[in-house]
N, CA and C atoms as a LAMMPS dump frame, in Angstrom:
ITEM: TIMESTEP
0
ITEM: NUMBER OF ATOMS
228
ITEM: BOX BOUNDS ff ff ff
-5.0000000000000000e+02 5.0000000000000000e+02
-5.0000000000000000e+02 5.0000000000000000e+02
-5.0000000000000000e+02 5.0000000000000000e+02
ITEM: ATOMS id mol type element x y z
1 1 1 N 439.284 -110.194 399.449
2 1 2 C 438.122 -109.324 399.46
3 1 3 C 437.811 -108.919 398.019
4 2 1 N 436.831 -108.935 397.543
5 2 2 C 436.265 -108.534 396.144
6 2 3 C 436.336 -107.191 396.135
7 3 1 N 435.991 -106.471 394.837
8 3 2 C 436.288 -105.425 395.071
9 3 3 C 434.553 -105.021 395.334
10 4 1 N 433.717 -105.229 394.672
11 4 2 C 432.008 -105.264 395.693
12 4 3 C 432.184 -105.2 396.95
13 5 1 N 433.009 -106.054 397.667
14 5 2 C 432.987 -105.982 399.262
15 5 3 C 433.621 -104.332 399.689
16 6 1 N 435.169 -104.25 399.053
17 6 2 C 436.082 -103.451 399.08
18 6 3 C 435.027 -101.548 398.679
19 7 1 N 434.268 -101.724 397.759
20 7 2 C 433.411 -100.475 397.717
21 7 3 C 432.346 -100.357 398.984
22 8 1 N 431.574 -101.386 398.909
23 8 2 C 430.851 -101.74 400.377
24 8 3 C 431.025 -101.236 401.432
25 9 1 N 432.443 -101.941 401.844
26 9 2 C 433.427 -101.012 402.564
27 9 3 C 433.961 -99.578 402.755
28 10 1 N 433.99 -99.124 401.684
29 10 2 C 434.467 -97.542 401.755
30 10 3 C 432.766 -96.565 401.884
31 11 1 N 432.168 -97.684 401.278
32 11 2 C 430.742 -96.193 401.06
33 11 3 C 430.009 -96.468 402.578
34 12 1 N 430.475 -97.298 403.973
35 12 2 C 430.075 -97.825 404.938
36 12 3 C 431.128 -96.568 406.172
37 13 1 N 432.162 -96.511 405.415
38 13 2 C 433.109 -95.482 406.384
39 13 3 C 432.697 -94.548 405.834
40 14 1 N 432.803 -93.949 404.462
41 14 2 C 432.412 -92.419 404.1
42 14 3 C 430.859 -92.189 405.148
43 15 1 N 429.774 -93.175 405.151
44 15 2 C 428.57 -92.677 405.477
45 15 3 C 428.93 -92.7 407.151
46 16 1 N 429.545 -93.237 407.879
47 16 2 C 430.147 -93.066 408.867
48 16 3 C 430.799 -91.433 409.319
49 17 1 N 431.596 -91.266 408.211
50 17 2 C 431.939 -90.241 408.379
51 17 3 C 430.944 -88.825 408.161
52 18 1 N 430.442 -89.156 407.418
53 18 2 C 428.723 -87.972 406.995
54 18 3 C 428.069 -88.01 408.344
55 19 1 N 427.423 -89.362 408.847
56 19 2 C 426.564 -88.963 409.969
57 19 3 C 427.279 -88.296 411.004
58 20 1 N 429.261 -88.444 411.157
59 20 2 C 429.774 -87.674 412.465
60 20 3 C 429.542 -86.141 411.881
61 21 1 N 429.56 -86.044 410.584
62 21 2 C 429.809 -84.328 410.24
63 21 3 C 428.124 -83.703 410.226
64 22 1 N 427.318 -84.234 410.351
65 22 2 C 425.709 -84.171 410.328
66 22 3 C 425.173 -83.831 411.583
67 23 1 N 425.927 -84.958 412.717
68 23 2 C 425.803 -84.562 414.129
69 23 3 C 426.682 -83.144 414.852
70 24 1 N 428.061 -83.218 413.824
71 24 2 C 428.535 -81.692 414.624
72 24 3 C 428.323 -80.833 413.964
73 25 1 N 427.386 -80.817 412.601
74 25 2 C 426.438 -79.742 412.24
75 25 3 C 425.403 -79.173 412.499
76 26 1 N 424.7 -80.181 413.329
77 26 2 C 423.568 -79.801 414.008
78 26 3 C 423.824 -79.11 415.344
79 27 1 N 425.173 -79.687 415.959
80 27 2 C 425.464 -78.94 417.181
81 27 3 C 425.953 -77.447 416.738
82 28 1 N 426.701 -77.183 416.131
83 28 2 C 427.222 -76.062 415.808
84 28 3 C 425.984 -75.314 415.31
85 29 1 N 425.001 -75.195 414.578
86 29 2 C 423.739 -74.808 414.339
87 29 3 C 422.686 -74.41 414.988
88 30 1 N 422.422 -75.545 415.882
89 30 2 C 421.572 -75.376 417.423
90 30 3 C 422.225 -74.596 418.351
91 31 1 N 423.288 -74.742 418.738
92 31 2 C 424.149 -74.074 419.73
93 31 3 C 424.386 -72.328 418.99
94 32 1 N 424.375 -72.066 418.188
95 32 2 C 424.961 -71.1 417.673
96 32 3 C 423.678 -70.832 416.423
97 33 1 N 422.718 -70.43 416.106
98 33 2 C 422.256 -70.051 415.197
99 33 3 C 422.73 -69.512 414.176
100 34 1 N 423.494 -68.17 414.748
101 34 2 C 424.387 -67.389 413.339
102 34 3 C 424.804 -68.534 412.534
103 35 1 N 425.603 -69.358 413.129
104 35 2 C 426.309 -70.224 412.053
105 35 3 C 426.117 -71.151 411.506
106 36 1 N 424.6 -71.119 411.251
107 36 2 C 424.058 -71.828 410.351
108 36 3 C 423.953 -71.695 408.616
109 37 1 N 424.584 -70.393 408.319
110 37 2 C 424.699 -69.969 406.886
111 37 3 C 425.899 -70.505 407.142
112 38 1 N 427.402 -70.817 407.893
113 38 2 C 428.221 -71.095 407.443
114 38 3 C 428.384 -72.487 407.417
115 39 1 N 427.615 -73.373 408.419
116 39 2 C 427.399 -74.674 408.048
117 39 3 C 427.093 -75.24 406.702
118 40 1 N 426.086 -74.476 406.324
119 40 2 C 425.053 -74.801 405.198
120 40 3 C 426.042 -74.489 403.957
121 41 1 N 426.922 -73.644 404.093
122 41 2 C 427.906 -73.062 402.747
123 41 3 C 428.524 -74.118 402.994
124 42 1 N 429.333 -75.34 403.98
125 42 2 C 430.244 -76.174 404.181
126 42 3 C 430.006 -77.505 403.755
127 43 1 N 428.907 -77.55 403.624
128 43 2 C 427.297 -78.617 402.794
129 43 3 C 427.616 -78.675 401.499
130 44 1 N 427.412 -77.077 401.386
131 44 2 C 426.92 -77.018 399.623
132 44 3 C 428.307 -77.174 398.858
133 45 1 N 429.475 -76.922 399.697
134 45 2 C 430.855 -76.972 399.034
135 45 3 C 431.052 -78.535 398.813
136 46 1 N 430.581 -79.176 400.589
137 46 2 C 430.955 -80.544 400.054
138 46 3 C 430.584 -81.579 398.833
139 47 1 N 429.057 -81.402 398.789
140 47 2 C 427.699 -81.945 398.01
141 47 3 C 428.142 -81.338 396.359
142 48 1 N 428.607 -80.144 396.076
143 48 2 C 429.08 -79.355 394.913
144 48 3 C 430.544 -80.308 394.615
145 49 1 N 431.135 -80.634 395.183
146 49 2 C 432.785 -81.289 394.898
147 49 3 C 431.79 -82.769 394.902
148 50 1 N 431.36 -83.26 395.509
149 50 2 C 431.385 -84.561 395.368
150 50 3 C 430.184 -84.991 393.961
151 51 1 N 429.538 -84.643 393.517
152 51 2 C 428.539 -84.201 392.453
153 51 3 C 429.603 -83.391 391.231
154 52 1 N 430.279 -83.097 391.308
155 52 2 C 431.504 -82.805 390.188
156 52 3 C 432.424 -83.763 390.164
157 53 1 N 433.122 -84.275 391.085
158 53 2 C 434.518 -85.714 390.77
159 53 3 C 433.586 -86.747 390.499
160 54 1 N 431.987 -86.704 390.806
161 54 2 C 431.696 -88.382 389.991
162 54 3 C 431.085 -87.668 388.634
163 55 1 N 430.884 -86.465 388.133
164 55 2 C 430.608 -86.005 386.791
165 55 3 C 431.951 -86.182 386.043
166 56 1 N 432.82 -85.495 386.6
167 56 2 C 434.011 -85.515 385.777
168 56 3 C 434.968 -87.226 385.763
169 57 1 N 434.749 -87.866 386.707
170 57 2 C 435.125 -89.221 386.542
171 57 3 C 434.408 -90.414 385.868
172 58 1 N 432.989 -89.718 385.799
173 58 2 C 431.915 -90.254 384.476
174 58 3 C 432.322 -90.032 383.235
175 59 1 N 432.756 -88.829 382.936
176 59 2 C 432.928 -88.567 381.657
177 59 3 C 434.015 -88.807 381.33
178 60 1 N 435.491 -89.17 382.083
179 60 2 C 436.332 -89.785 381.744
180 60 3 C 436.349 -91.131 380.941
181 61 1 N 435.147 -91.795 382.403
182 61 2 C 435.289 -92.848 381.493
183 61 3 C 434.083 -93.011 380.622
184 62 1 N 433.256 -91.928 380.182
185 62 2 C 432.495 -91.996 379.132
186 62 3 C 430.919 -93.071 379.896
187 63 1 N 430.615 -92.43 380.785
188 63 2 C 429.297 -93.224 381.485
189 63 3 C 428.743 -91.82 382.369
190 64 1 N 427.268 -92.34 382.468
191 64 2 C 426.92 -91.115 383.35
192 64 3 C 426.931 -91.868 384.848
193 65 1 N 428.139 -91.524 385.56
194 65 2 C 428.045 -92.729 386.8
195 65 3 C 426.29 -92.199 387.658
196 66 1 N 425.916 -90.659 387.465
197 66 2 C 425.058 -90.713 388.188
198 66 3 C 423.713 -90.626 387.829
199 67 1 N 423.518 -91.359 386.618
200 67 2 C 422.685 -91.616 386.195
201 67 3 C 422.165 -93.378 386.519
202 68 1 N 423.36 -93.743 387.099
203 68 2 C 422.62 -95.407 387.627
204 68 3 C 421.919 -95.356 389.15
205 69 1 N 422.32 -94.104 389.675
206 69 2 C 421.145 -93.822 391.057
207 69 3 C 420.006 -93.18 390.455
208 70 1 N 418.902 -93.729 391.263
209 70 2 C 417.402 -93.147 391.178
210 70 3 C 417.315 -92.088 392.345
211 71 1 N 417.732 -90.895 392.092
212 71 2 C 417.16 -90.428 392.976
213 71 3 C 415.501 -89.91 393.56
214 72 1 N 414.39 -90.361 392.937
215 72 2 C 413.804 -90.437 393.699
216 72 3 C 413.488 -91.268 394.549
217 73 1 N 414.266 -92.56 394.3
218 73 2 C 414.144 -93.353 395.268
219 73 3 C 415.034 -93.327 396.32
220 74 1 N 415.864 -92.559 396.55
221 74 2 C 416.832 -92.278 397.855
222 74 3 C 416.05 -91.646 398.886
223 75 1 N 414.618 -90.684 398.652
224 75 2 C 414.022 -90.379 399.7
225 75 3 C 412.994 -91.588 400.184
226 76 1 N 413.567 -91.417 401.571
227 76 2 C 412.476 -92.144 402.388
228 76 3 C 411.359 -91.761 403.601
């Protein structure tokens, strides 16, 4: 397996794993209104850590890793 395939692979389970935590966010949200500020804090913790280990693993190795995504092109 290449390692192209081998990343392929992991960013195919991580997004796997996002849409299960997306769907029992919406249940916990809908079902429960109150706890929608604590969902949304469980978001911003995740999205905040994962937006810092590819800053700080950019600058390790001296690249802006997230500067090779466009994000305006991620909305669709």
């Amino acid at each position: 397996m290449t390692e192209d395939q081998v990343l392929d692979n992991h960013i195919e389970q991580a997004l796997s794993h996002i849409e299960s935590a997306i769907n029992i966010s919406l249940k916990i949200g809908v079902e429960k209104p109150e706890n929608q500020k604590l969902v949304g804090n469980k978001w911003e913790k995740f999205l905040g850590q994962f937006f810092e280990y590819a800053r700080v693993k950019g600058k390790e190795q001296r690249v802006n890793m997230l500067g090779w995504i466009s994000f305006p092109r991620i909305r669709h």
